[in-house]
C-alpha positions in Angstrom: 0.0 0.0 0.0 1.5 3.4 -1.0 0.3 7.0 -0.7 1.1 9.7 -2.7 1.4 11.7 0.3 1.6 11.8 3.9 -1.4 13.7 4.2 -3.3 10.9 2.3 -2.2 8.5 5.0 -3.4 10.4 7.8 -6.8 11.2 6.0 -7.0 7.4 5.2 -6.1 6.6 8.8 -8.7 9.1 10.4 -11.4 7.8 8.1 -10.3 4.3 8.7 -10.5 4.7 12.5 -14.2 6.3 11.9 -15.6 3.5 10.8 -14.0 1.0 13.3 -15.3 3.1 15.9 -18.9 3.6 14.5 -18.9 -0.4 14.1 -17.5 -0.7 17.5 -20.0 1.3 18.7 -22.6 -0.7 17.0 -21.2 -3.7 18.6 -21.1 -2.5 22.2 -24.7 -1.4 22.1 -26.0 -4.7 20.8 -23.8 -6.7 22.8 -24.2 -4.8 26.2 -27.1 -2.4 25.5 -29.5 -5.3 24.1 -28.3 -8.1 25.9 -27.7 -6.3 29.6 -28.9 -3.3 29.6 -32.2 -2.8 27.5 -33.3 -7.0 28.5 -36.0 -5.9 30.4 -37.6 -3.8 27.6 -36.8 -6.0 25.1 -38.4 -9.0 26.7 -42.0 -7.4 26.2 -41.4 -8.8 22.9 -40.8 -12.2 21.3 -38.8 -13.4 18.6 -39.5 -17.0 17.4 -40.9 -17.9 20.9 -38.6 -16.0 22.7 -38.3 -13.1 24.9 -36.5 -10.6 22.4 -34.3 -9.8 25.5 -32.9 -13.4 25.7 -32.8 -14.0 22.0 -30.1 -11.3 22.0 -28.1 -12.2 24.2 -27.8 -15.8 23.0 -28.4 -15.4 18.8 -28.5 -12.1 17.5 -25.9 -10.4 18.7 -23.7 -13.3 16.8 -25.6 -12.6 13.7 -25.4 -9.0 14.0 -21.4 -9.6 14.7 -21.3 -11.5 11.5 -22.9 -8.8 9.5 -20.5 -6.3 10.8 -17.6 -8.1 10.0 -19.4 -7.9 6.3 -20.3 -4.5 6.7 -16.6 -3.6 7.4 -15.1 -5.6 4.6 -17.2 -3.2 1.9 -16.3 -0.4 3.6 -13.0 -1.1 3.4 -13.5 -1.7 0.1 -15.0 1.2 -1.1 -12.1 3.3 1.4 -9.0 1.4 -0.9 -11.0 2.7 -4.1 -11.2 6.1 -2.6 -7.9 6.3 -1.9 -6.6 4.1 -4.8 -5.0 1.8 -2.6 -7.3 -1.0 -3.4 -5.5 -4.4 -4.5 -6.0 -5.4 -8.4 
């Protein structure tokens, strides 16, 4: 990976870092806000016969970790094209 410019690589870094933390923060709050924190409020509903609450904790919060992982992989993505570092 090569930059025309220093500059470049900080820009690229700072946007970089962006969207680890917005995806971080998305994982925190499903992880901890959904399964510990919100339960209670959750579990008024159900999902599949389950308190939503519950179904958090245990399932979706590993499908929503899955999705981030492809959510960051386009990002990235579409970051290497912005930046033309992108592998050919």
């Amino acid at each position: 990976m090569a930059f025309e410019s220093k500059e470049q690589a900080q820009a690229y870094w700072k946007e970089n870092l962006s969207i680890m933390g917005s995806l971080l923060a998305i994982w925190f709050l499903v992880s901890y806000g959904a399964g510990v924190l919100f339960v209670d409020a959750l579990n008024q509903f159900q999902l599949g016969g389950f308190k939503l609450g519950f179904w958090f904790s245990q399932q979706g919060s590993i499908y929503i970790f899955v999705a981030l992982i492809f959510v960051y992989v386009y990002k990235m993505n579409a970051l290497d094209r912005k930046f033309n570092v992108h592998e050919d």
